[in-house]
N, C-alpha and C positions, 0 to 999 in steps of 0.2 A: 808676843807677836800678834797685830790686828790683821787678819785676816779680812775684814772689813775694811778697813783702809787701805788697804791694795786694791782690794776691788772698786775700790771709788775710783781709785788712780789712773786705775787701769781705763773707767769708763770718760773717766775727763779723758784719758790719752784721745780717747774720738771724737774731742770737743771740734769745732771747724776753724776755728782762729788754729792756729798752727802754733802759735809763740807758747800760747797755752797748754795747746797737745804737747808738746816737744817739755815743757816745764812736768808736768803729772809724767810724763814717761821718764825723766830721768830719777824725779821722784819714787818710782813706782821700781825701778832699777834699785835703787838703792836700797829699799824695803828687802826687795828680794835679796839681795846682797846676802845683808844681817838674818833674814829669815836660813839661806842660805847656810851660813855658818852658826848658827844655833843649832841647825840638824846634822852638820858635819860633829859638832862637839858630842849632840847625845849620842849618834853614831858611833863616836871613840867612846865613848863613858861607858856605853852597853856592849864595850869589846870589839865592834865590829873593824877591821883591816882598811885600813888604805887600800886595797885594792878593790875589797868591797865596796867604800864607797865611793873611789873612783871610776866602777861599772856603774854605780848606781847615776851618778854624774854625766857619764858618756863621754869621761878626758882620761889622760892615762893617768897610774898610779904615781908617777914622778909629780905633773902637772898639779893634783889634787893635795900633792902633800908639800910641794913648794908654797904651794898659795896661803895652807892652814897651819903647817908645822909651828910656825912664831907665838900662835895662842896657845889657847889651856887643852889641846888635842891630847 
């Protein structure tokens, strides 16, 4: 995961043309996404519950495990 390339993303999102901004944020959504569910998998790898990382997320533990249970969780 490029942590560097979020951040760019994220500073185009404040570009002033809009069509642009609106493009780097959906982009910059999506990164997140996948970063996202790479920390949810080492979070199961390393044991941790669905409900732990569904606190950790701030959704409930149904919401957290509807969204990821189809992967390699």
């Amino acid at each position: 995961m490029d942590l560097d390339r979020i951040t760019s993303l994220l500073r185009q999102a404040g570009e002033d043309d809009p069509i642009e901004a609106l493009a780097a944020t959906s982009k910059a959504r999506q990164e997140l996404e996948r970063l996202e569910a790479v920390e949810v998998r080492r979070a199961r790898v390393a044991g941790r519950t669905w409900a732990e990382i569904a606190a950790a997320l701030g959704v409930s533990k149904q919401a957290v495990h509807k969204k990821y249970r189809g992967g390699l969780f």
